[in-house]
C-alpha positions in Angstrom: -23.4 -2.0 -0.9 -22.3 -5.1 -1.9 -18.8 -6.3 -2.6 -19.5 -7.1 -6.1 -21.3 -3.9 -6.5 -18.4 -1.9 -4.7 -15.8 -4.0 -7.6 -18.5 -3.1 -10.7 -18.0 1.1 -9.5 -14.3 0.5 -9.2 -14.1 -1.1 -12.6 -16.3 1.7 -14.4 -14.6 4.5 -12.3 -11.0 3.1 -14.0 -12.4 2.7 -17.3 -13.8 6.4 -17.4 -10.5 7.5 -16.0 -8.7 5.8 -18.4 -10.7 6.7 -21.6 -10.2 10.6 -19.9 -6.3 9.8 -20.4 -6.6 8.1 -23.8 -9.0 11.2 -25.5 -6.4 13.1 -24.0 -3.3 12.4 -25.0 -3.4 9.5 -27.6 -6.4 10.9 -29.4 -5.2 14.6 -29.2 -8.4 16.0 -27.8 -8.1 19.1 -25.3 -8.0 19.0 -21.7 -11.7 20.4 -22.1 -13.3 18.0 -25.0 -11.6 14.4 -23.3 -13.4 15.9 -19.6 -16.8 15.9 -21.6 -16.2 12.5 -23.1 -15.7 10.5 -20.2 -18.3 12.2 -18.3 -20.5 11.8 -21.0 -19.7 8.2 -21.0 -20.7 7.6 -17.6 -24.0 9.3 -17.6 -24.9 7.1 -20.9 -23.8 4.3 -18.5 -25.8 5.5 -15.7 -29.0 6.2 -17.3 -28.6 2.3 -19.4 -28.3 1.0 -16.0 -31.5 2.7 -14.7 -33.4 1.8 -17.8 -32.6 -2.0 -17.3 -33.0 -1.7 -13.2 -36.5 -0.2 -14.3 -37.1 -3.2 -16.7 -36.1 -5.5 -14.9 -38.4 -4.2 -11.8 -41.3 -3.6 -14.0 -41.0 -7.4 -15.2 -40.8 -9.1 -11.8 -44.5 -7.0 -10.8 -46.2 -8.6 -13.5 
């Protein structure tokens, strides 16, 4: 893995972390409901980055 890909994970792993805390106890969502958001967040991020990786390998065939 490269380093910038190594730095990209880290970055998302924070952000997901800290949107957990912020549902949590800013937005007053339970424990529960703030878990399912920032998981939910990263598999919308996960399958967007698939997509475009598929795009973006699909375009360079052609």
């Amino acid at each position: 893995m490269s380093t910038r890909a190594v730095v990209v994970a880290s970055v998302v792993g924070v952000g997901l972390i800290a949107w957990f805390f912020v549902a949590w106890l800013l937005l007053g969502r339970n424990v529960v409901d703030a878990a399912g958001e920032s998981v939910g967040s990263g598999l919308v991020l996960l399958l967007v980055v698939s997509i475009g990786a598929m795009v973006l390998k699909r375009g360079e065939k052609t």
